[in-house]
ROVEX-977396 format. One line per 10 residues: number of its first residue (from 1); their letters; for each residue x, y, z of C-alpha. Coordinates in steps of 0.1 Angstrom, whole numbers. Layout:
BEGIN
NUM) a) X/Y/Z | ...
This chain:
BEGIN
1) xxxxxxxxxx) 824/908/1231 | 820/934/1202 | 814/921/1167 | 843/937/1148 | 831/954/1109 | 858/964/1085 | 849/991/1056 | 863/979/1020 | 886/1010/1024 | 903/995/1056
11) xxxxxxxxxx) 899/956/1046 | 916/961/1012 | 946/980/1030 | 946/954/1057 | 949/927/1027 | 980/940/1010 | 999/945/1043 | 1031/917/1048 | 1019/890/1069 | 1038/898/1102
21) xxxxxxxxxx) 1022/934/1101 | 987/921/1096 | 990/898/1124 | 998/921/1144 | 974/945/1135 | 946/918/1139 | 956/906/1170 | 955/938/1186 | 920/941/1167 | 905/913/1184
31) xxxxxxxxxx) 916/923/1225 | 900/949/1214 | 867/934/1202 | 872/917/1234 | 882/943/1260 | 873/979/1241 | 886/997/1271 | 918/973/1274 | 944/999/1295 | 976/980/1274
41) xxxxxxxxxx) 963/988/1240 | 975/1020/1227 | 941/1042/1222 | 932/1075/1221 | 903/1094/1211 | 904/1117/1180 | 904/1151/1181 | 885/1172/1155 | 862/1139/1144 | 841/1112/1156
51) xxxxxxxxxx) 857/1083/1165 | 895/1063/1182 | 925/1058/1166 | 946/1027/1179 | 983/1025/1175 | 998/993/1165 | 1037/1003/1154 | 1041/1025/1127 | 1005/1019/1115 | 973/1030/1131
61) xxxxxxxxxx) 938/1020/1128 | 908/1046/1129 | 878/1031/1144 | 844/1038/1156 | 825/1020/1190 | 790/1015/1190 | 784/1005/1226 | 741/999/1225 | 753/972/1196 | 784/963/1209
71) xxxxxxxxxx) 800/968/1172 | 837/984/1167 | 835/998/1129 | 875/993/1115 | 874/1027/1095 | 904/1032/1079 | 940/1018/1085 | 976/1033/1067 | 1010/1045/1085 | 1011/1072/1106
81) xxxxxx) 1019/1100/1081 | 990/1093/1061 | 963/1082/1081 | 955/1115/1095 | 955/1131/1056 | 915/1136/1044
């Protein structure tokens, strides 16, 4: 099982989201903690950066996976039309 690590960025975000979207976002976070290559979770690898972006809904969560630690680093987390936005 990978040890999940959330950046203040993402854990602040994550904080201020309702309660039913947070859950939900969580959950998904921790089959994939559990399974990081889990075919029913919605991931895809990013394309002009290091890293995965994983879809939950209308939000999506930009993550890196260190496999020789076996850490997933929760980079950043907004909606869809602003996650991608540097």
């Amino acid at each position: 099982m990978y040890e999940l690590k959330y950046r203040r960025q993402a854990r602040n975000y994550l904080a201020r989201l309702p309660l039913k979207i947070k859950s939900a976002i969580v959950n998904n976070l921790h089959e994939l903690a559990a399974n990081p290559d889990n075919p029913s979770l919605n991931i895809d690898v990013l394309k002009g950066r290091e890293g995965f972006r994983l879809r939950v809904g209308q939000y999506r969560v930009i993550y890196t996976r260190q496999d020789d630690r076996l850490i997933i680093e929760v980079v950043k987390i907004r909606l869809r039309g602003d996650i991608y936005k540097r």
